[in-house]
C-alpha distance (Angstrom), angle and dihedral (degrees) to the residues before:
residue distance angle dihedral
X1 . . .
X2 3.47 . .
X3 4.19 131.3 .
X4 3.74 111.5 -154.0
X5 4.23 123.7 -165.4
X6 3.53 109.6 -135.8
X7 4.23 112.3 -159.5
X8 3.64 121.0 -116.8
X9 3.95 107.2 -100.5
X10 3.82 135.6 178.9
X11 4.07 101.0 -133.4
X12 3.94 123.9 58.5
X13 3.53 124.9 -87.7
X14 4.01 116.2 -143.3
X15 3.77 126.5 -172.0
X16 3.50 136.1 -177.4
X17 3.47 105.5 -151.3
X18 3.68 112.8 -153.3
X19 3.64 113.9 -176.8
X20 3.63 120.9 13.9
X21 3.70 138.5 13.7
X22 3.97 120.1 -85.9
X23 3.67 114.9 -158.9
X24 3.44 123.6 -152.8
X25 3.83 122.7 -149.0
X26 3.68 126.3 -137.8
X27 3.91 110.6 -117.9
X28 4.02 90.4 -150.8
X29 3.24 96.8 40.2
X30 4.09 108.7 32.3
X31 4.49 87.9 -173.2
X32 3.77 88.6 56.3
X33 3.95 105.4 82.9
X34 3.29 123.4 165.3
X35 4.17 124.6 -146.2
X36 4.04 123.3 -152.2
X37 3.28 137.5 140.8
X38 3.56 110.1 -149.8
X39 4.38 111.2 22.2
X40 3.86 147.8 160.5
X41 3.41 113.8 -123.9
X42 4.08 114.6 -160.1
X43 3.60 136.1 -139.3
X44 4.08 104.3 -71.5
X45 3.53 131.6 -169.3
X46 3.87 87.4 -151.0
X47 3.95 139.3 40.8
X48 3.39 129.1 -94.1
X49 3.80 141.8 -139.4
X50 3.32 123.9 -128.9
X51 3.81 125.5 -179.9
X52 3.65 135.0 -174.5
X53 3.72 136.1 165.2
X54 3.42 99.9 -90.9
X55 3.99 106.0 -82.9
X56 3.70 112.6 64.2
X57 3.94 123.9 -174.0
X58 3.53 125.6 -170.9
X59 3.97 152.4 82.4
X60 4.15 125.6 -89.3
X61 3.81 116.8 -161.4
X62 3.70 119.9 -169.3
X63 3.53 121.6 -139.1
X64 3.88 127.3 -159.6
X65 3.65 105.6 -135.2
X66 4.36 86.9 -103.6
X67 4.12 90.9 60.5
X68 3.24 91.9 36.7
X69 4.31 88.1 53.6
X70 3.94 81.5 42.9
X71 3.60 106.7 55.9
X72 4.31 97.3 32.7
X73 3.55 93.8 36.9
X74 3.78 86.8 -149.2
X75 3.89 125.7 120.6
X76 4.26 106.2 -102.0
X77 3.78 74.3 -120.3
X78 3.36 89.4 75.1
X79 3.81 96.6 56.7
X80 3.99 97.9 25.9
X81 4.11 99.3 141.8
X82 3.71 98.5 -9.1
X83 3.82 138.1 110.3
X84 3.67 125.1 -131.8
X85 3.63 128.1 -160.8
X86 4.00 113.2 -134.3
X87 3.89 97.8 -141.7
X88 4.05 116.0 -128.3
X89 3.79 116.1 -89.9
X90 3.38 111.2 -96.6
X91 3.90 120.9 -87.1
X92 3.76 90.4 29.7
């Protein structure tokens, strides 16, 4: 198992996880840990802590703040600290 500390940064993060589940741990609240597979991570004035079980699959995109506007059509406001989940495509 590993636990990775992601920096703070001002765009969106987006990954496409691909094999297991990465679960993201609440930096307020270190019980509260959230599990996806695929998420948006917003613009964050802190890091974040990731952890997985030790083999980790997938693909990150950055997004400035502007493509990030683009493609969610939602206000950075919106997502400013938080964590998404990107549901599963459909018939999966």
């Amino acid at each position: 198992p590993a636990r990775m500390r992601e920096p703070a940064s001002p765009g969106v993060v987006l990954i496409f996880g691909l094999d297991q589940e990465l679960r993201v741990v609440d930096p307020d609240d270190p019980a509260r840990v959230a599990r996806h597979g695929s998420f948006f991570a917003g613009p964050a004035d802190s890091c974040a802590v990731v952890e997985h079980d030790g083999e980790m699959r997938g693909v990150e995109v950055n997004l400035t703040p502007l493509a990030a506007r683009m493609l969610l059509r939602e206000p950075m406001r919106a997502l400013a600290g938080r964590t998404v989940a990107v549901p599963p495509p459909r018939g999966v």
